[in-house]
Each structure stands twice: as C-alpha cells, then as structure tokens.
Steps between C-alpha positions, in 0.01 A plus 500: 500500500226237400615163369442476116267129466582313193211439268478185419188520238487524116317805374310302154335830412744623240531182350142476473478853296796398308331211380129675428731770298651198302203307401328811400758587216498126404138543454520802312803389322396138372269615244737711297739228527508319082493146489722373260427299184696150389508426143511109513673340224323312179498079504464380143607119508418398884105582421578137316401186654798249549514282253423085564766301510676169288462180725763250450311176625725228644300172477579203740643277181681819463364618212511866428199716386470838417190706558425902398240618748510860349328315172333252723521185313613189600855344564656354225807232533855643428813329477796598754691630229217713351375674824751805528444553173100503543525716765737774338294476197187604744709787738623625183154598426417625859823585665317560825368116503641268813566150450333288808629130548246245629637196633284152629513407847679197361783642346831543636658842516722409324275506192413854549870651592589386181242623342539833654857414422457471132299819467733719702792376235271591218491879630070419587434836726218451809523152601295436774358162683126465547407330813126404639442587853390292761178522598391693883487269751176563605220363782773275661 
C-alpha cells in the first residue's frame, strides 16, 4: 500500500467562480434596486437673521449707557435704576434680542457683576459679556 501525501496547497479556483457568480448578480441586480426618497422638513423662522443685540456700556467714571444696534443709533445715558426697565421695554418687543455688557478696561469687575447682578434679579433673559480680542501676535 502507497503512503497517502498530505496536500498542503489551497485550491482558490472555486472561490474565484464563487466570486465572478456574485458580482454578476450584483451587477444585474443594482439597477432594479429603488433608491429611496427623504421628505426633509419645512424651516419657517430660522431662514431669519439673528437679531443685533442691546449693549449695556460700562464707562470708566462708571457711567452706564445703553445702545440698540438692531436700530443702529447711538447710546444714550440711563440711570442704574432705569436700565432693566429699558431693556425689558426693548425684549418685550423682540423676545429673541440678547443683552451684551461692555465694560472699560478700567473698570473693576465688580462694576459689571453687579450689573449682570441687577439684570438677572430683574428676570432680563440673554445676558452675555462682550469682550475685544487681542490682536495675533504676528512677525515676532
């Protein structure tokens, strides 16, 4: 009786014809294959530009100014007492309105925390600070 040899080769043939046999009914296939549709949803208000914001100016005699730059005119001087008031007068008009507060380099922080202070009591919605960035250092 003659020894029986392992074979220790891969036979890639079938594999091969399996593979032909598959991309040919893909091909054939793909076509009939319907693409599906999305119906995206309509956007009414965000079509809308944002609208500018109130300024609260904090001057360095701390003086307070208020200034509209959706009506673009210039700041007019308001008391402490008066500015909530102002500016729920104006976001009663335009809910969607922000309220920015612009301190000088020279005032303390103080100044502005209670500002921010005072119009948080008041129920003033979108408070937000406005800050000047520093320029890119540059060629140095």
């Amino acid at each position: 009786m003659r020894k029986r040899r392992l074979m220790n080769e891969i036979n890639v043939v079938p594999y091969i014809d399996v593979m032909l046999v598959l991309l040919v009914i893909f091909m054939v296939t793909a076509p009939m294959i319907q693409t599906g549709s999305v119906d995206l949803p309509s956007v009414g208000k965000s079509s809308q530009p944002p609208v500018a914001p109130l300024e609260v100016v904090i001057k360095a005699d701390s003086s307070l100014a208020l200034r509209d730059r959706a009506k673009g005119g210039p700041e007019q001087l308001v008391m402490r007492s008066d500015l909530a008031a102002r500016i729920k007068e104006a976001q009663a008009a335009n809910p969607q309105q922000a309220v920015l507060i612009a301190g000088d380099r020279s005032v303390k922080y103080e100044a502005v925390l209670n500002v921010m202070d005072e119009l948080q009591r008041q129920q003033v919605t979108k408070i937000g600070l406005l800050v000047q960035p520093q320029p890119a250092a540059g060629g140095k």
